[in-house]
N, C-alpha and C positions, 0 to 999 in steps of 0.2 A: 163878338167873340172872334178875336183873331186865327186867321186858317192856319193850321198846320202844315207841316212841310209835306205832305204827302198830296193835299187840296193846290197848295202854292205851285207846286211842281206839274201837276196836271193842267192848273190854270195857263201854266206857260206854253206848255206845250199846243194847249189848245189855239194861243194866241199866235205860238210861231207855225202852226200847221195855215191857222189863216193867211198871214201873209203870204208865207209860202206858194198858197193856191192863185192868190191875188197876184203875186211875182209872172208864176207860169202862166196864165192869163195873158196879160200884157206882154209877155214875151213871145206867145205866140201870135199876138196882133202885129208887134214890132218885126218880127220876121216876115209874115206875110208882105206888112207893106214895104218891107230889102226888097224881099224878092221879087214884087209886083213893080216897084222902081227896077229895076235890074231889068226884067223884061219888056219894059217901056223905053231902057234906053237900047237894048238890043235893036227893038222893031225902028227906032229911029238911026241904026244905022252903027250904031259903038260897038268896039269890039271886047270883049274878055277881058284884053289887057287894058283898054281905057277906062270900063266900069270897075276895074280892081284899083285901078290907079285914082281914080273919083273917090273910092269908097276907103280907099289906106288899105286893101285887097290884094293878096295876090291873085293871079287870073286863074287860078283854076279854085278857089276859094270861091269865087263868083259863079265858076260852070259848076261847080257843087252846089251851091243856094239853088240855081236853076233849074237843077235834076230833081228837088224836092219839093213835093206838093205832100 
């Protein structure tokens, strides 16, 4: 019996709230490990504007990643 647009519609939703969660996930592993780079190249000596210019960055886009835990 084919779903009606009311089932079809919920199906979807269902399907994009998964990715969704799966997206933010991975986004917050992908940030972590910016910012755990960022503060490895800190402790080795780079400055703000070198790890913004490594990363396509500006340097205060980089002291902002670093302020956030």
């Amino acid at each position: 019996m084919p779903k009606n647009s009311k089932e079809k519609a919920l199906a979807e939703v269902r399907r994009a709230q998964s990715s969704f969660e799966r997206t933010q996930s991975r986004l917050g592993q992908d940030s972590e490990a910016r910012r755990t780079s960022f503060e490895r190249a800190r402790k080795a000596g780079a400055t703000l504007r070198e790890i913004g210019e490594a990363a396509g960055l500006h340097w205060s886009s980089v002291a902002e990643a670093l302020r956030k835990r």
